[in-house]
GUMARKE-750999 format. One record per residue (C-alpha): y, z, x; residue in three letters. Coordinates in Angstrom, 2 decimals, decimal comma. Last residue first. Layout:
// GUMARKE-750999
<site><py>Y</py><pz>Z</pz><px>X</px><residu>ALA</residu></site>
...
***
This chain:
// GUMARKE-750999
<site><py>29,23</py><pz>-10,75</pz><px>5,84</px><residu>UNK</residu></site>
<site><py>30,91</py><pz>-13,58</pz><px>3,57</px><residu>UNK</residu></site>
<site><py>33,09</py><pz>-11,01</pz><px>1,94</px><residu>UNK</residu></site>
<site><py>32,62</py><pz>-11,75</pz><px>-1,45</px><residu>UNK</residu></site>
<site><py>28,81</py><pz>-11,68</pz><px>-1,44</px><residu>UNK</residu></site>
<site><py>29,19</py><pz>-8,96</pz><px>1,32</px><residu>UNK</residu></site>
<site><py>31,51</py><pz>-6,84</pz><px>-1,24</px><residu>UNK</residu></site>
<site><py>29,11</py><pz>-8,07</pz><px>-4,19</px><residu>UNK</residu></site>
<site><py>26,42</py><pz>-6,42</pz><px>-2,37</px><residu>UNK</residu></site>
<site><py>28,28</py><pz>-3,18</pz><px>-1,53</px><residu>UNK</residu></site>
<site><py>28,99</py><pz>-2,42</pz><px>-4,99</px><residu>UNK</residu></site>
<site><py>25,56</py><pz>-2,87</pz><px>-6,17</px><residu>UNK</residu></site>
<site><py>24,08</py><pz>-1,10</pz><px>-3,61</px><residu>UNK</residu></site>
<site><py>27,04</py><pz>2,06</pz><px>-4,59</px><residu>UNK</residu></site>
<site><py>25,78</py><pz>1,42</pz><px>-8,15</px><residu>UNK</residu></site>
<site><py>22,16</py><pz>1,77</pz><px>-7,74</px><residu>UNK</residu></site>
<site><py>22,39</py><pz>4,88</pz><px>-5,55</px><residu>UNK</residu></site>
<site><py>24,98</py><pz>6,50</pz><px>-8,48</px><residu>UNK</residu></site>
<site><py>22,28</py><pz>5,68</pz><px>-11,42</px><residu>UNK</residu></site>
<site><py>19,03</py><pz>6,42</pz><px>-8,93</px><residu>UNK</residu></site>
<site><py>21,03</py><pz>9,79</pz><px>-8,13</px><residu>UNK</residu></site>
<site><py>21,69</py><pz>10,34</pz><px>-11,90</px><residu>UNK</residu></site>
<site><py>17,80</py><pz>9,92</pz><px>-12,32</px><residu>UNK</residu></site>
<site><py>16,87</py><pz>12,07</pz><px>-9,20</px><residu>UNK</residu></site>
<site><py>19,09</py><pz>15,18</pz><px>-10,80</px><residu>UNK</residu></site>
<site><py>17,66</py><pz>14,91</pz><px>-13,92</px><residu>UNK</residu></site>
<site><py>14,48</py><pz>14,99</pz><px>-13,36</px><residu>UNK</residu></site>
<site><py>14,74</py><pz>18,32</pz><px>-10,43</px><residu>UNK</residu></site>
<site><py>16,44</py><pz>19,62</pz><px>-13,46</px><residu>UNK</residu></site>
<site><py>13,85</py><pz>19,25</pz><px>-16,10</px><residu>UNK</residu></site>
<site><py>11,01</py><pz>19,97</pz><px>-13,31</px><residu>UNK</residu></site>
<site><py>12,78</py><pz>23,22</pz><px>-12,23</px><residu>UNK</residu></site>
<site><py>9,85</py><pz>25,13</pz><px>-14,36</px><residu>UNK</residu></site>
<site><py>6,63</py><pz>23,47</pz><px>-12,01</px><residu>UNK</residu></site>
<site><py>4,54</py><pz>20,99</pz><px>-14,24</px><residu>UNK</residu></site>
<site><py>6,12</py><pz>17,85</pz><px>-13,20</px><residu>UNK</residu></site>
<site><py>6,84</py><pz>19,17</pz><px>-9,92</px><residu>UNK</residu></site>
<site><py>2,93</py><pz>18,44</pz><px>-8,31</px><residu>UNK</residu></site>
<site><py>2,82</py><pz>14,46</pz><px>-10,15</px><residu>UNK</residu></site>
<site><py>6,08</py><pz>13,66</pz><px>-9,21</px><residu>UNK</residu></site>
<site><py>5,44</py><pz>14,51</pz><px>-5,58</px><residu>UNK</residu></site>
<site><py>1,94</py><pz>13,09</pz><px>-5,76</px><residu>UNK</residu></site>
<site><py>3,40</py><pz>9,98</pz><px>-7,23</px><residu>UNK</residu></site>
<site><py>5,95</py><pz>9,39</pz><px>-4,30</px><residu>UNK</residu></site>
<site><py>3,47</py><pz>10,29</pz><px>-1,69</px><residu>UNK</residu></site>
<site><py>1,46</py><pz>7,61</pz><px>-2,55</px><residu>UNK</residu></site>
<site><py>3,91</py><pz>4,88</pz><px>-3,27</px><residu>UNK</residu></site>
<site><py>5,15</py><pz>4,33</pz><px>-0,16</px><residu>UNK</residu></site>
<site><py>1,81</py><pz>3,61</pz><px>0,94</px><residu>UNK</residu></site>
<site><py>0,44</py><pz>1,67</pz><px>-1,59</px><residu>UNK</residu></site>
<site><py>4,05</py><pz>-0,14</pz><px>-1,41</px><residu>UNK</residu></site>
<site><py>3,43</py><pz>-0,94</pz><px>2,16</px><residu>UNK</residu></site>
<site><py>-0,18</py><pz>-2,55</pz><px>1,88</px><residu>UNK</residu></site>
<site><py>1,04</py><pz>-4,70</pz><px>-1,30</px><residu>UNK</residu></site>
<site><py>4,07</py><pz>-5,93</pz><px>1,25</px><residu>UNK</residu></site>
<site><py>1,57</py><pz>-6,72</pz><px>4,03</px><residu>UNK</residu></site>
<site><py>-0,36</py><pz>-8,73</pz><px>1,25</px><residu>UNK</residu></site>
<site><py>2,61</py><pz>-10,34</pz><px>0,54</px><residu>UNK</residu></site>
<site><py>3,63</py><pz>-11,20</pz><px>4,14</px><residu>UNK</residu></site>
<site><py>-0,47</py><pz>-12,66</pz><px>4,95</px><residu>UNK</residu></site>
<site><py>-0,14</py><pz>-14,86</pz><px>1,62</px><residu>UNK</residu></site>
<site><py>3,46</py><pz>-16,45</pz><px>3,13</px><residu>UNK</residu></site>
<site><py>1,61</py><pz>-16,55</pz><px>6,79</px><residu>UNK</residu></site>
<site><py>-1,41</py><pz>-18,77</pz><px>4,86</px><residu>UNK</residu></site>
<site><py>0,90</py><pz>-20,66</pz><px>2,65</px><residu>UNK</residu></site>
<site><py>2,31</py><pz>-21,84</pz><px>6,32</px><residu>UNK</residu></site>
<site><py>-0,58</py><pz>-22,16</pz><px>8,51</px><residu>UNK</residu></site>
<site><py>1,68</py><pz>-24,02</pz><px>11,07</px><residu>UNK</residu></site>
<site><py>4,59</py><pz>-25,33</pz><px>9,47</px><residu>UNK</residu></site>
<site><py>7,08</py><pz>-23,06</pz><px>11,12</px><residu>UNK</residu></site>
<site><py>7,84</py><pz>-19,34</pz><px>10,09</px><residu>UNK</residu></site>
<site><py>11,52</py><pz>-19,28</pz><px>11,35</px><residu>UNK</residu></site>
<site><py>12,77</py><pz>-16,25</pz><px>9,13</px><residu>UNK</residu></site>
<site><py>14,95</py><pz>-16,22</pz><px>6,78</px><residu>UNK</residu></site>
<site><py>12,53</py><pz>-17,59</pz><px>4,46</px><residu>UNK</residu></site>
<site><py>10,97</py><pz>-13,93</pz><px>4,51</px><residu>UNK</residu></site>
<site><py>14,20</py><pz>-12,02</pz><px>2,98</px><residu>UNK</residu></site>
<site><py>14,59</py><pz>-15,16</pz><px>0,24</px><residu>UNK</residu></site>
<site><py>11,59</py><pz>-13,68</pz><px>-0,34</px><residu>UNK</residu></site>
<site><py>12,13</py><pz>-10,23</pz><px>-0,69</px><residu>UNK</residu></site>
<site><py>15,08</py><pz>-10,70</pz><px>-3,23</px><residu>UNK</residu></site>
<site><py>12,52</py><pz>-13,39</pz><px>-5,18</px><residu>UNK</residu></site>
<site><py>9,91</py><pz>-10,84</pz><px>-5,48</px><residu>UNK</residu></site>
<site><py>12,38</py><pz>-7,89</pz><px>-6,68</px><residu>UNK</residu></site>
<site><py>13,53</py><pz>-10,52</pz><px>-9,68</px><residu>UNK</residu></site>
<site><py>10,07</py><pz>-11,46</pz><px>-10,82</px><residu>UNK</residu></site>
<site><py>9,34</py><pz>-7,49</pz><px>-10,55</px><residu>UNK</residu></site>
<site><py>12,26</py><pz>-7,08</pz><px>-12,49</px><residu>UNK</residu></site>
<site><py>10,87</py><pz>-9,23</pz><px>-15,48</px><residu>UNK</residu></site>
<site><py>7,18</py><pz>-7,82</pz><px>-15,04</px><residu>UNK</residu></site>
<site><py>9,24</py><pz>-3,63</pz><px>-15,17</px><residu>UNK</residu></site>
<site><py>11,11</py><pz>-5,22</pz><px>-18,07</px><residu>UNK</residu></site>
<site><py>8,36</py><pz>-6,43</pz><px>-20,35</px><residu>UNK</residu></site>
<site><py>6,26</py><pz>-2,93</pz><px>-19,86</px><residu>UNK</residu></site>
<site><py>9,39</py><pz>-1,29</pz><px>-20,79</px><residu>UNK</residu></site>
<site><py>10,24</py><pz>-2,52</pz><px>-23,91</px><residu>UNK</residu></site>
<site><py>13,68</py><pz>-2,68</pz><px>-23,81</px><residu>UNK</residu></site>
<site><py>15,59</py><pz>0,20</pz><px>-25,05</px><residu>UNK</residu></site>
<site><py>16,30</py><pz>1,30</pz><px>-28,64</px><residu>UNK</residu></site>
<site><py>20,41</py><pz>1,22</pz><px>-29,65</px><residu>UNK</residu></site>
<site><py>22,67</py><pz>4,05</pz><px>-30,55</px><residu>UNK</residu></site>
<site><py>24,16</py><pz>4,49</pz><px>-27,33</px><residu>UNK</residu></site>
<site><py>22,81</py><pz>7,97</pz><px>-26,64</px><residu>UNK</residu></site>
<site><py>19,28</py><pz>6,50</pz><px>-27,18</px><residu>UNK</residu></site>
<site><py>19,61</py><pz>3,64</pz><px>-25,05</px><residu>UNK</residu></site>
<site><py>20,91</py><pz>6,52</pz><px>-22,14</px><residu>UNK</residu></site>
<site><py>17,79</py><pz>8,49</pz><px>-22,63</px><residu>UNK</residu></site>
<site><py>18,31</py><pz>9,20</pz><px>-19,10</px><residu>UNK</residu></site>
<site><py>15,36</py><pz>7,47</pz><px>-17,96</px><residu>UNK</residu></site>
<site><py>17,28</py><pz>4,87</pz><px>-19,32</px><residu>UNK</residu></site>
<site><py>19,97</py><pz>5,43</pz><px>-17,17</px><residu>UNK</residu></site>
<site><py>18,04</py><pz>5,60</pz><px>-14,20</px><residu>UNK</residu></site>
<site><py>15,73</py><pz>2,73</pz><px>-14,66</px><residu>UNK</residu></site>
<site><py>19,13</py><pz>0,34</pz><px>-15,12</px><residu>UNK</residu></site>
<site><py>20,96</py><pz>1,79</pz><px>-12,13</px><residu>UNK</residu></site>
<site><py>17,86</py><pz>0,74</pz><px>-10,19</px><residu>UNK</residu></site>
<site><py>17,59</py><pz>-2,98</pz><px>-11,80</px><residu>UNK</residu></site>
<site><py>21,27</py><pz>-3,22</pz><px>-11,38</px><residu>UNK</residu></site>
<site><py>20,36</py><pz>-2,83</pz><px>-7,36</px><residu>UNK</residu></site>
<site><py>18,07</py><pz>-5,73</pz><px>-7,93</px><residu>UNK</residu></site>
<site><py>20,76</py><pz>-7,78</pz><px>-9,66</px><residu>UNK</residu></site>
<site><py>22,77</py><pz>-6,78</pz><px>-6,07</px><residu>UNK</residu></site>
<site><py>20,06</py><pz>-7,67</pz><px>-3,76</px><residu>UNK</residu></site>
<site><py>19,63</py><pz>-11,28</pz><px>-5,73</px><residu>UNK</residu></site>
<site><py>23,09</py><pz>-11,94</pz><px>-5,22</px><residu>UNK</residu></site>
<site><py>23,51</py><pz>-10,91</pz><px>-1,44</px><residu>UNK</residu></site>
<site><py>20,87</py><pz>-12,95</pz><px>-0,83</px><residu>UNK</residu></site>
<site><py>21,99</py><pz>-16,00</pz><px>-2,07</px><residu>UNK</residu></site>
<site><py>19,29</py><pz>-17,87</pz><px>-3,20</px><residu>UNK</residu></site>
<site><py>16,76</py><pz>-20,80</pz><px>-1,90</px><residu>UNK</residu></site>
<site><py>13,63</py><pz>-21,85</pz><px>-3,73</px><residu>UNK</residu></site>
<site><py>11,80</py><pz>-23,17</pz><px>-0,68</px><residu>UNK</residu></site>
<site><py>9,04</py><pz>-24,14</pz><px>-2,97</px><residu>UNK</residu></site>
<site><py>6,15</py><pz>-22,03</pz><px>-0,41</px><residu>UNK</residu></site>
<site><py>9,16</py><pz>-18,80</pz><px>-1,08</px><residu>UNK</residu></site>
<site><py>9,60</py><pz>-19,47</pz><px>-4,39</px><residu>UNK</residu></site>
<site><py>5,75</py><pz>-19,15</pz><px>-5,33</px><residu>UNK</residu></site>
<site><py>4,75</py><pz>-16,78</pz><px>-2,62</px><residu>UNK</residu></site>
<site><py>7,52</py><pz>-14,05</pz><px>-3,60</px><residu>UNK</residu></site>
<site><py>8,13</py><pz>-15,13</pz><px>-7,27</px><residu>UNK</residu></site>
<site><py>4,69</py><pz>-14,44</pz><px>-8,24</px><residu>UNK</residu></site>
<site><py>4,10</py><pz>-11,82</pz><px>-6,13</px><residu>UNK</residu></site>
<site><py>7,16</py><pz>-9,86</pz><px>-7,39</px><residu>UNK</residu></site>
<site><py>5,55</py><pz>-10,28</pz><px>-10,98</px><residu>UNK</residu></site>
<site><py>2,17</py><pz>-9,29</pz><px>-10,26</px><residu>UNK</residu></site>
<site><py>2,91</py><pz>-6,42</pz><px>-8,17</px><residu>UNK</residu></site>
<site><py>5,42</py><pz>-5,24</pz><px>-11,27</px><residu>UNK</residu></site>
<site><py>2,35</py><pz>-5,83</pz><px>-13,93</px><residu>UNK</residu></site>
<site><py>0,50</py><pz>-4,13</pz><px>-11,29</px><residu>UNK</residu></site>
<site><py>2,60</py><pz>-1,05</pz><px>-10,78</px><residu>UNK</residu></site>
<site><py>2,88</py><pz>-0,74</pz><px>-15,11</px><residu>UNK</residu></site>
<site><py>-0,75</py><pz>-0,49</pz><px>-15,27</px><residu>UNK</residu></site>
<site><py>-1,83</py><pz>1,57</pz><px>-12,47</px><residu>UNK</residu></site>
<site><py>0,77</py><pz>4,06</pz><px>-13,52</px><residu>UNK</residu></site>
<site><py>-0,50</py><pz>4,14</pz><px>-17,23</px><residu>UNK</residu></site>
<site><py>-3,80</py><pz>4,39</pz><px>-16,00</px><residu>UNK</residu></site>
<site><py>-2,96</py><pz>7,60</pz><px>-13,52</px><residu>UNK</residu></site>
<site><py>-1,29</py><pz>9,26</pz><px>-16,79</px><residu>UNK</residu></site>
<site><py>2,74</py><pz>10,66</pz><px>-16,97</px><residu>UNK</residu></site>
<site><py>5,04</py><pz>7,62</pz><px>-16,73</px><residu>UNK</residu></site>
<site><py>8,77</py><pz>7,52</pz><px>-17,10</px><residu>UNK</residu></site>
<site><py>9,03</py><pz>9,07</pz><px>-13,71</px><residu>UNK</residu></site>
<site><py>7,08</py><pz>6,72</pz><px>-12,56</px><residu>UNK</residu></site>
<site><py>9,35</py><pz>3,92</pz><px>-13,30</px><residu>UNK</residu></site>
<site><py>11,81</py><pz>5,70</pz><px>-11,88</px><residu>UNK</residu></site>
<site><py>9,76</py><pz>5,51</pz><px>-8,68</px><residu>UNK</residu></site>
<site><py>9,57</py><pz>2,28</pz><px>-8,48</px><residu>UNK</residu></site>
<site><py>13,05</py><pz>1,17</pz><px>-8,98</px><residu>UNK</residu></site>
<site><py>14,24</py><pz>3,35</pz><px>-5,81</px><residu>UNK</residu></site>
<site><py>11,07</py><pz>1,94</pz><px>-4,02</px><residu>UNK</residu></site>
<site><py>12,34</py><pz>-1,53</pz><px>-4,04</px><residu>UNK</residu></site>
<site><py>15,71</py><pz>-0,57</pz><px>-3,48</px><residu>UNK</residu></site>
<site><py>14,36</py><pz>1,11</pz><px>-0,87</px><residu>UNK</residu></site>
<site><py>12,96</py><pz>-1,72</pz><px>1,02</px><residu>UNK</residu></site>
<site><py>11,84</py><pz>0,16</pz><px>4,26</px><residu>UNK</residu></site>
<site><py>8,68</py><pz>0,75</pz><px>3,32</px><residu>UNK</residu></site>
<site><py>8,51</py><pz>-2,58</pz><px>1,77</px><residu>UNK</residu></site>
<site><py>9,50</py><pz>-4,43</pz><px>5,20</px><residu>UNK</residu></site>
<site><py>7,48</py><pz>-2,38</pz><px>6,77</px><residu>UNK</residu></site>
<site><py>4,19</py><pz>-3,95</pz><px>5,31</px><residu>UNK</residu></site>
<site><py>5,49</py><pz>-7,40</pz><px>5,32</px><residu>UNK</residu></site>
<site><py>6,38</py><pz>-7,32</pz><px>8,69</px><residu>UNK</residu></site>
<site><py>2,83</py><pz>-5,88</pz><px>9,48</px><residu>UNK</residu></site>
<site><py>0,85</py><pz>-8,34</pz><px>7,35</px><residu>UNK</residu></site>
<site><py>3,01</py><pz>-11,05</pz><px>8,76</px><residu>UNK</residu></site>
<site><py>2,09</py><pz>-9,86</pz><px>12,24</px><residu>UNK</residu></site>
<site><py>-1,42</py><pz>-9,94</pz><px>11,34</px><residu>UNK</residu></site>
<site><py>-1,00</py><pz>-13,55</pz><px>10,52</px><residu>UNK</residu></site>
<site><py>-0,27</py><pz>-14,47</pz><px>14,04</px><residu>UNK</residu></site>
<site><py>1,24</py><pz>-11,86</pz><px>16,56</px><residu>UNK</residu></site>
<site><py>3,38</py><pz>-13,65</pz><px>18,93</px><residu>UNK</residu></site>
<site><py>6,02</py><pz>-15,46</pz><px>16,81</px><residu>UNK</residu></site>
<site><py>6,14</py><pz>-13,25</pz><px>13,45</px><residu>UNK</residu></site>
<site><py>6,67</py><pz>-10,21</pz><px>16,16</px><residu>UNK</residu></site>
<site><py>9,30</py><pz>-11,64</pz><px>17,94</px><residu>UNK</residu></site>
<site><py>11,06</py><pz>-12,53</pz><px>14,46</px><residu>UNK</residu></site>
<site><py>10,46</py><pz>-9,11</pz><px>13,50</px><residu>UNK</residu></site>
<site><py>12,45</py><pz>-8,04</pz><px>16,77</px><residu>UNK</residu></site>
<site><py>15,20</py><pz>-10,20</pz><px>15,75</px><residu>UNK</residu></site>
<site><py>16,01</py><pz>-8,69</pz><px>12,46</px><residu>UNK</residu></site>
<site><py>15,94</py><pz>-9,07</pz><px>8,82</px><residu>UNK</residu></site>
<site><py>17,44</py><pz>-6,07</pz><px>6,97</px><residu>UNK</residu></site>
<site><py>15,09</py><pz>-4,14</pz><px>4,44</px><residu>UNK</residu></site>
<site><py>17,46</py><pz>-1,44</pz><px>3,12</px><residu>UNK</residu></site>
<site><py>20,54</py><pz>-1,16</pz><px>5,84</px><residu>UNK</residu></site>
<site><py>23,04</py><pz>0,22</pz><px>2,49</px><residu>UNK</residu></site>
<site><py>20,06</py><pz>2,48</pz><px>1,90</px><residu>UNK</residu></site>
<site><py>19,76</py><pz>4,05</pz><px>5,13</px><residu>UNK</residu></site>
<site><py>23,46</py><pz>5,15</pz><px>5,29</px><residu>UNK</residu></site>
<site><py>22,55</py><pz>6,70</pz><px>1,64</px><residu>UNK</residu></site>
<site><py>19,18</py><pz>8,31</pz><px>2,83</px><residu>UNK</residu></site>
<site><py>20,66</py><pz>11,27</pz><px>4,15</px><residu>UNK</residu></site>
<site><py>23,59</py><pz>12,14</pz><px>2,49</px><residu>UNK</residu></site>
<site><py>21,80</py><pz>11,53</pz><px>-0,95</px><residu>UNK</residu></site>
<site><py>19,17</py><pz>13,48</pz><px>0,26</px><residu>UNK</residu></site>
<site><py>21,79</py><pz>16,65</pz><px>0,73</px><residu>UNK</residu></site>
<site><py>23,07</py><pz>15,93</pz><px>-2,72</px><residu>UNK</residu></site>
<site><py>19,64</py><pz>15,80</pz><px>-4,01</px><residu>UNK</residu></site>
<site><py>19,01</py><pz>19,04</pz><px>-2,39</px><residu>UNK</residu></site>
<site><py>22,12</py><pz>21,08</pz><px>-3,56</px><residu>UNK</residu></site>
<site><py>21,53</py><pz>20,00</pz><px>-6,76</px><residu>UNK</residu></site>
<site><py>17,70</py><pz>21,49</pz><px>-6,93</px><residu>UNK</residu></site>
<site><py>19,49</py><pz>24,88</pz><px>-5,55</px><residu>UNK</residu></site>
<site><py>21,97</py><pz>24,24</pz><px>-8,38</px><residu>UNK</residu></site>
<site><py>19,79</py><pz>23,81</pz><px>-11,14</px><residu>UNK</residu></site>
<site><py>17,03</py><pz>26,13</pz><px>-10,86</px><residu>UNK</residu></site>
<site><py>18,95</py><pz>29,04</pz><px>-12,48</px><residu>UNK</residu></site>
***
């Protein structure tokens, strides 16, 4: 009985937030402004909404949650991920590690079909035991910090304070997921013991799979499209 109104909802969000998904964390010209009047707070800032905006990002995160019931357990698994995006994020972007961003955004939006189906039991209905999940949140955070920053060496940041402004981004990044995150657990956290929980699980898991395949999708087609 609590199927199809919880249907009808995801299929309304997925109306909503799917033109929003395909524009997740785009560079533009008035965060350049920003970067170039505001000093390290404006990297804090950038970095901040560029995480609140980064839905892939969040997307990932929030299966993960699902897949977690206990506050530790959440800490745990949201650091190991922090720790993994930072490392990537300062490290590749004060190397200058360069990829193609279209790449990197489209192994991230694997990472969301992946959380999805194996929130799905989907390792299980193949016959096989999944990843050990701990391991694969630090390797996708690794991934997720090199998407966002290949995202911060487009900018012009100069040479000025440079390891300084990269620090500044990440913490701004930190800042937004805390944010983002917040209302995503409590949401979890206040359906998990209502009686539409099964379904309302479900229902975000196969939209994670179908989000995570339409980024995909529409990666590669900018890869292969030079847009």
């Amino acid at each position: 009985m609590y199927i199809k109104p919880v249907g009808a909802s995801f299929s309304l969000l997925v109306m909503l937030l799917f033109p929003m998904l395909l524009l997740a964390h785009d560079v533009s010209s008035g965060d350049q402004q920003i970067l170039d009047s505001g000093g390290l707070l404006s990297y804090i800032w950038v970095g901040a909404k560029h995480m609140l905006t980064g839905y892939d990002h969040l997307l990932f995160l929030a299966g993960v949650i699902f897949f977690l019931k206990g506050f530790r357990d959440i800490l745990k698994f949201i650091t190991v991920f922090t720790i993994g995006h930072s490392i990537t994020l300062l490290g590749g972007t004060y190397l200058g590690v360069q990829v193609n961003e279209y790449l990197i955004d489209a192994i991230i939006a694997l990472s969301v079909l992946y959380k999805g189906f194996e929130n799905l039991e989907g390792f299980k209905k193949l016959g096989t035991r999944a990843p050990n999940l701990l391991m694969m949140v630090f390797l996708f955070g690794l991934i997720h910090g090199l998407g966002l920053s290949t995202r911060l060496q487009t900018f012009d940041m100069g040479q000025d304070q440079f390891l300084l402004k990269i620090i500044s981004f990440n913490v701004g990044v930190e800042l937004g997921q805390i944010v983002a995150l917040i209302p995503i657990i409590l949401l979890i956290n206040l359906w998990r013991d209502k009686a539409s929980y099964e379904a309302f699980y479900k229902a975000s898991n196969v939209y994670l799979i179908i989000a995570g395949i339409c980024l995909f999708v529409y990666q590669m087609y900018g890869y292969f499209n030079g847009h």
